[in-house]
C-alpha positions as CSV (number, residue, x, y, z in Angstrom):
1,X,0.0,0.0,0.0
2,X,2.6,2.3,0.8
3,X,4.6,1.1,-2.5
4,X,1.2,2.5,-4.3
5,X,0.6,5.9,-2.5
6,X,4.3,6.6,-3.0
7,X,4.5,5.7,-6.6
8,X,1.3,8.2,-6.7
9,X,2.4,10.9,-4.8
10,X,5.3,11.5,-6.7
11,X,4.9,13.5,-10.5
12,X,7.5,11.7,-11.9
13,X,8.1,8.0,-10.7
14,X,9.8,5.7,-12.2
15,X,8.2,2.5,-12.7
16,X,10.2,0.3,-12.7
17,X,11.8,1.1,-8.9
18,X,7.9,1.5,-7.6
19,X,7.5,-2.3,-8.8
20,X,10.4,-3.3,-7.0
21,X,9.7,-1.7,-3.6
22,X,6.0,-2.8,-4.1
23,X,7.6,-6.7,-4.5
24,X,10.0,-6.3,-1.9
25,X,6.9,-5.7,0.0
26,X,5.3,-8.6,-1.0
27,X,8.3,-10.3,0.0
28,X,8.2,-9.1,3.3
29,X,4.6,-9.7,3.5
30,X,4.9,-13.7,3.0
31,X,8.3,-13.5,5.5
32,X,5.4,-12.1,7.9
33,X,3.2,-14.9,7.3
34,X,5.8,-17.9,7.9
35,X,7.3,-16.0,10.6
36,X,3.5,-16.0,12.8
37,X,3.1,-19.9,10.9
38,X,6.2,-20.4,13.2
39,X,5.1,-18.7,16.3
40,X,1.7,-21.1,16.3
41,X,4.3,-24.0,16.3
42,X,6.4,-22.7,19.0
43,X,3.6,-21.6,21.4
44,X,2.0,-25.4,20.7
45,X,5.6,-27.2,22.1
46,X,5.7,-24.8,24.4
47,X,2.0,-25.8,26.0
48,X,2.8,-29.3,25.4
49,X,6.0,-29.0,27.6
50,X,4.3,-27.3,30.0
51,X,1.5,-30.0,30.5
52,X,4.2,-32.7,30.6
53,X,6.2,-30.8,33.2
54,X,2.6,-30.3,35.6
55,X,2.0,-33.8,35.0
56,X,5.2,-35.0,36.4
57,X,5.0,-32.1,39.0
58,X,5.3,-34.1,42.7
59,X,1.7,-32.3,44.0
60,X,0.1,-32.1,40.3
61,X,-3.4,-30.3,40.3
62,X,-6.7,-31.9,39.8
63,X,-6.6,-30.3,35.7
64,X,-2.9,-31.6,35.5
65,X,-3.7,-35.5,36.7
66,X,-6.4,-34.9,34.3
67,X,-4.4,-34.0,30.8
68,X,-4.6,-36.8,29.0
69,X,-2.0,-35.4,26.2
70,X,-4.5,-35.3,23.3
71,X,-4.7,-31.6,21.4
């Protein structure tokens, strides 16, 4: 979006550098996307670790005992 309102805001733009900042910014848009794909992942092990850890805890609580390790 930016790429677009600069490329209009300027009398004479060249093209050809507009289209590249606009596809760098695709770019950047689908690092973005992989980057938050990645975070879901992370946050998932993280849980999981954390359950495992609760249930192996000495005094586990009534919702630890009761993980059964299903998602």
């Amino acid at each position: 979006m930016q790429a677009l309102y600069s490329f209009f805001q300027h009398e004479k733009g060249d093209v050809r550098h507009f289209e590249k900042e606009l596809f760098k910014s695709l770019d950047k848009i689908y690092d973005l996307y992989l980057s938050v794909l990645a975070l879901l992942l992370d946050i998932h092990h993280v849980s999981l670790v954390m359950m495992d850890e609760g249930i192996n805890k000495r005094l586990p609580s009534k919702e630890e005992i009761t993980y059964n390790g299903t998602v």
